[in-house]
N, C-alpha and C positions, 0 to 999 in steps of 0.2 A: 257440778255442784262443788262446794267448798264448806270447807270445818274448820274448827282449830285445834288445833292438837288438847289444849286443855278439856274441851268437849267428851275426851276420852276418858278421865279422870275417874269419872265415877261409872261409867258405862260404854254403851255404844249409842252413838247420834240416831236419830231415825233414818235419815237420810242414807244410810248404811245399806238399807233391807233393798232400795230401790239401782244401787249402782254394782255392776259386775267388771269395772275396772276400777283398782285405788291407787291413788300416787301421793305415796306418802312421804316428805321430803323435812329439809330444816337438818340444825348443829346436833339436836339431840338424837340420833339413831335409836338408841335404846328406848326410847320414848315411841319414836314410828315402829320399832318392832314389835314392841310390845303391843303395842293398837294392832299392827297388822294379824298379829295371831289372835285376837281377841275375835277378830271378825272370821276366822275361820272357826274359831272354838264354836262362835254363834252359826254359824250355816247348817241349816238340817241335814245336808249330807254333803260334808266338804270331800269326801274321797282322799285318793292319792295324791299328795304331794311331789310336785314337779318344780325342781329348783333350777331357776337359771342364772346368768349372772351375765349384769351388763353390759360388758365386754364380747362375749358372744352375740348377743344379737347386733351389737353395732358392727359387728362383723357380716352377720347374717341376718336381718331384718324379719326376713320371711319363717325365721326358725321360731319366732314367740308364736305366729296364727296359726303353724301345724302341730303344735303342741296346744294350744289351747280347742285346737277342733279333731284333738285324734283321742280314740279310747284308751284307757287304762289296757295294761296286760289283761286283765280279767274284767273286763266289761264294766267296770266300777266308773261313777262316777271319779273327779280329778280338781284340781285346782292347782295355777301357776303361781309361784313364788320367784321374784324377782330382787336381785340387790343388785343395786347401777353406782354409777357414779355419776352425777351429774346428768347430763341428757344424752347419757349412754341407748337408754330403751326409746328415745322421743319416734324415731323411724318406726321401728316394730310397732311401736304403739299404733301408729299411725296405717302401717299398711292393715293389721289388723281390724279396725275401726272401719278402714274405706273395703276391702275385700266381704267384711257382715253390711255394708251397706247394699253392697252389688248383690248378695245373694247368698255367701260364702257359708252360711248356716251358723250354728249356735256355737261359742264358746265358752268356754270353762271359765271361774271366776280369777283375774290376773290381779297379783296385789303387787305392786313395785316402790320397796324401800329405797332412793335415793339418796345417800350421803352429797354432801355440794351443791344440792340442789335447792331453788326456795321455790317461793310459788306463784315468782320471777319469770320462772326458767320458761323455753319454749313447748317443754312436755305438760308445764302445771297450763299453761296456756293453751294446749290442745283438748286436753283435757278438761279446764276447770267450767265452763259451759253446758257440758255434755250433761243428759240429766241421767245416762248409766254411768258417769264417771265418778268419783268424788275423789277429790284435792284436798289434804291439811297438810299442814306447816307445824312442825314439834319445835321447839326453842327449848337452850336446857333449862330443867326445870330449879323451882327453887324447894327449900325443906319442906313447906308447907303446903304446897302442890302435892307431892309425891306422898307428903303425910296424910293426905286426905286419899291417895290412891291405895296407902296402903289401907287405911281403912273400909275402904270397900271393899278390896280383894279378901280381907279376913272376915265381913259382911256375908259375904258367898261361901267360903268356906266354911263357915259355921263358927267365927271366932267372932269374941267382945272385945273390943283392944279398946283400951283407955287413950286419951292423946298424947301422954307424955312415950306410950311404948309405942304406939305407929312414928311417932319422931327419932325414940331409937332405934328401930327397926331402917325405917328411911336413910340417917344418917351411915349407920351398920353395913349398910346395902352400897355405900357413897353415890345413894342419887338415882341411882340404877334401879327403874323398878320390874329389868328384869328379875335383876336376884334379890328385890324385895319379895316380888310373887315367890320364889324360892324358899323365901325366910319364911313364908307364911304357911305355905304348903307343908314344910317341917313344924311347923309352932302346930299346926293342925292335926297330924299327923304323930306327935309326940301328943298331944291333948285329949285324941282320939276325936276329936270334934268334927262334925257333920254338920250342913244345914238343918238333916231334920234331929240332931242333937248338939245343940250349940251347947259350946264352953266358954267360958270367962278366962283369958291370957293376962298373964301379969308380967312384970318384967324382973320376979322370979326365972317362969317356967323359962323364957326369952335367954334367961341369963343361964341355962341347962342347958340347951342346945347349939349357944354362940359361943364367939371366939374370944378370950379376954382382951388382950392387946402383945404388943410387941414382947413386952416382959415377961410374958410366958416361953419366951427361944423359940416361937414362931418363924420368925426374921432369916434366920439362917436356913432354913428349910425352903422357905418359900424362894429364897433366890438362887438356891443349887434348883430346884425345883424349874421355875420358869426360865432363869437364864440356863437351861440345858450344860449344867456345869455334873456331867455322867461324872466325873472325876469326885467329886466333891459328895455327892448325895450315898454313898454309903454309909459314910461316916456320920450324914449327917441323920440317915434312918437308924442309925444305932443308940445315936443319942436322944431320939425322939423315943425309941425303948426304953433307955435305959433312965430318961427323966418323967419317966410315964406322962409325956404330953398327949394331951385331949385328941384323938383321931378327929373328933367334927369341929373341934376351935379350932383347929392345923387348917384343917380344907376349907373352912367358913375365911381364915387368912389368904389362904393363895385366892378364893371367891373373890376378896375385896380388890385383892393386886389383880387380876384378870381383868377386872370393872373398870377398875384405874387406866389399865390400858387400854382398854376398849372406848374408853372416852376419849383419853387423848389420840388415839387413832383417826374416832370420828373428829375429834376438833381438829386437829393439823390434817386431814389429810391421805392419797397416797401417798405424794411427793413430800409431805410437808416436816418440818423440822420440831424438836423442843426449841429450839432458837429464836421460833418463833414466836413464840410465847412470851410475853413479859411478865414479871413477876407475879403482879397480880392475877393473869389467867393461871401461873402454876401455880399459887395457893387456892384460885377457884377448885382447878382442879384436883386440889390433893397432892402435888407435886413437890415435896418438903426438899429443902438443900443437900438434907442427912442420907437422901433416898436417892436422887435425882442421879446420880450417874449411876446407880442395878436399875432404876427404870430404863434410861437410857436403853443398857444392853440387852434389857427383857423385849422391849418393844422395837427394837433393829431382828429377834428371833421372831416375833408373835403380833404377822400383819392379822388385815381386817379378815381375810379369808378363816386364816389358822386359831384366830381367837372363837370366830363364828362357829369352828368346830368346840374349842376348849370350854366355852361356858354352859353348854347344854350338858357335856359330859362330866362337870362339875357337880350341877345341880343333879343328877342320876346320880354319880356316883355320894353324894350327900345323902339321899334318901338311902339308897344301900345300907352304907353305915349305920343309920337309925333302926335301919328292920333288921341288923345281922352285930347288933354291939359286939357280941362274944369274939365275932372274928375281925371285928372293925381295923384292929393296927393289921394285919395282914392284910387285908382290903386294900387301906389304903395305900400301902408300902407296895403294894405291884400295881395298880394305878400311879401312883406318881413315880413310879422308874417308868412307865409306857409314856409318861405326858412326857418328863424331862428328854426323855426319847428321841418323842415329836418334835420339841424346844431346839436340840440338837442339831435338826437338819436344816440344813439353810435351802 
């Protein structure tokens, strides 16, 4: 079966409930992630999370069908998460599929995000027939896409968003609606709002929780921070003290520089260069002149692996701050000595 990544915008396809293999592929990553976890959030009992990466199984084929046919430590159900590249998993996929034909018994549900991949490739084409399978293609998106996704996500959470603040929220997010879903779970969360007691969001309360802009000495944090510059970030957590900068605009900052690179990750590439890019894809992307050599150096520290770590620990450590304001600069001042840390090691 086959979707289109927009299909996901405001829900989940139907088509969804009937397939227990997904191959989700196309330039936008963020866009297939975000679907991929949606459809776990939706399974009555997704269990433990088993992450693989497609590199291994193209090494080992047969390692995705013993993981999706072996029990959890504790007897729980499970489900397979997959990031490839390109037609990294197409074999796995495959012996998989022919070994539950022979007999091989039941598997766990396998969801495989591919970066490089379309729905072109030789795995969307083993796939996209099957009627357990289903196939979409994410393309990046534009404002008014992700403006309408964030509107549903604040739908479910119990939030009223007018259109002008799901556009600043979207944009805020640069595009990304992982850390829009982010932005909205804090707007919810600061609002107190629930499905079964919704609230009214304004671009007030929005403007409480979010980050001003660069003119607040953001800037300099955020690049001792991500370019791993240990040398430089004491100095520069003294003066986040000592200018009483915002602990959640600070991190809502580094949020959007993390997104920034995670896109251009997925758009260039393992291999792939900023050189590649012509101008107008760096202005798509957010890639300003003023900025482009600390991106540069940020994104040569923070491939696709190490980002995939850094933006879920983001968003947790954001909610922290929200429920622990009193200690929020201490908070974050030893989370971001651990992240620039990370940054650090090559």
């Amino acid at each position: 079966m086959k979707a289109k990544g927009q299909d996901f915008a405001r829900g989940l396809p139907k088509s969804v409930t009937q397939a227990s293999i997904f191959f989700f592929c196309g330039p936008d990553e963020a866009g297939a992630s975000a679907a991929a976890n949606k459809i776990v959030e939706a399974m009555p009992d997704a269990g433990e999370r088993v992450e693989l990466s497609g590199s291994d199984l193209k090494r080992d084929p047969a390692m995705l069908g013993d993981e999706a046919r072996s029990s959890s430590l504790f007897g729980d159900s499970r489900h397979i998460f997959v990031r490839a590249n390109g037609d990294e998993a197409h074999d796995a996929l495959k012996a998989l599929i022919e070994t539950g034909e022979v007999g091989g018994g039941d598997a766990a549900p396998v969801l495989v995000v591919a970066t490089s991949a379309t729905d072109k490739s030789r795995t969307a084409k083993l796939l996209e027939k099957r009627p357990d399978a289903l196939v979409a293609m994410f393309y990046p998106p534009d404002l008014s896409s992700v403006a309408v996704s964030v509107r549903a996500m604040a739908d479910a959470a119990g939030l009223r968003l007018g259109g002008d603040l799901a556009e600043r929220i979207a944009r805020g997010a640069s595009l990304d609606v992982r850390l829009a879903q982010s932005e909205v779970d804090k707007l919810a969360l600061y609002l107190d709002a629930s499905s079964q007691s919704p609230k009214t969001a304004s671009i007030e309360d929005y403007a409480e929780i979010g980050a001003t802009n660069e003119e607040d000495g953001f800037g300099p944090v955020v690049g001792a921070v991500l370019g791993g510059e240990l040398g430089k970030l004491p100095a520069e957590l003294k003066r986040m003290r000592e200018l009483g900068l915002n602990p959640v605009g600070l991190l809502l900052a580094i949020e959007r520089r993390a997104a920034l690179l995670a896109q251009i990750a997925a758009r260039i590439g393992p291999r792939g260069s900023i050189d590649n890019l012509d101008r107008g894809e760096k202005a798509r992307l957010g890639i300003f002149w003023k900025e482009e050599r600390e991106v540069r150096g940020q994104l040569a520290r923070w491939n696709r692996v190490k980002l995939d770590r850094l933006i879920p620990r983001l968003v947790a450590l954001h909610q922290n701050l929200l429920s622990n304001s009193q200690t929020a600069e201490l908070l974050l001042a030893h989370d971001l000595t651990e992240i620039a840390r990370f940054a650090a090691k090559r």
